[in-house]
N, C-alpha and C positions, 0 to 999 in steps of 0.2 A: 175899194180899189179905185185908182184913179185912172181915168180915159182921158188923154189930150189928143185933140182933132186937128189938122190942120188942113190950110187951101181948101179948096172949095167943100171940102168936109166939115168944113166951120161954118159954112152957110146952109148947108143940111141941117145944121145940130143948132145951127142959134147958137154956139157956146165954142168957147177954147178949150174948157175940161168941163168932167161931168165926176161924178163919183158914183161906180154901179155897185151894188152886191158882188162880190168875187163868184165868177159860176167857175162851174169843173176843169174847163180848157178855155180854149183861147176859141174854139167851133161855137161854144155855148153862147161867148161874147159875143159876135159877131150874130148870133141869132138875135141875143136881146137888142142887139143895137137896129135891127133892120125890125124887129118888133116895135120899139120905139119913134124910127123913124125911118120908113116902110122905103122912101129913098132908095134905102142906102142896097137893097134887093137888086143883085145882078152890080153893086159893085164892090162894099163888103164880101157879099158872102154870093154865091153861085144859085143860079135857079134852082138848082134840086135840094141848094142846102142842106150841102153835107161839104162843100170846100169851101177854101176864098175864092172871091171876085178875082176876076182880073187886073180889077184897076185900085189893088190895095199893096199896101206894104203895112206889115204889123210889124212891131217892132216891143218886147216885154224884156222891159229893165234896160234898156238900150240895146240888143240883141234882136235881130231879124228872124222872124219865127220858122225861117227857112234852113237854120242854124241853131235851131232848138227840136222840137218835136212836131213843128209845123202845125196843123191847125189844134193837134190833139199837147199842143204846150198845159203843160197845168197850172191854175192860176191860184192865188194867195189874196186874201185881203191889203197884204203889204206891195203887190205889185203895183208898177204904172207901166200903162200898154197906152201907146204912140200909134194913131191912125192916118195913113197921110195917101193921100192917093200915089199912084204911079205916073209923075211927069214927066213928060220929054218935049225936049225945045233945041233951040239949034241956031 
């Protein structure tokens, strides 16, 4: 499955895309990814690690996972899941 990062998630990750294993949902993602790079803990994915961050927007197949099944979306080896923080500027 393919992971594309962006803004300052790209300096987390050293990378623009990654290719992970497809896990069960889009929860499981976000675990391996703050497993990977411990970072991303408290903005991915929530302290107790069971939600998202706050400061995440997921987005699987172009679709905002707030418009899907949210964190419990189910994932496919064919999907691409879009990582990008939450900006705001003015």
């Amino acid at each position: 499955m393919l992971v594309k990062f962006f803004a300052t998630y790209r300096q987390i990750t050293g990378c623009k895309t990654c290719d992970i294993p497809a896990p069960d949902d889009v929860l499981g993602l976000m675990r391996e990814l703050v497993d990977r790079w411990p970072a991303f803990r408290g903005l991915v994915l929530n302290d107790a690690g069971d939600d998202r961050g706050g400061d995440v927007i997921i987005m699987v197949n172009g679709r905002h996972i707030e418009h899907l099944e949210g964190v419990r979306t189910k994932l496919s080896e064919q999907d691409y899941v879009a990582v990008t923080p939450l900006v705001a500027g003015g």
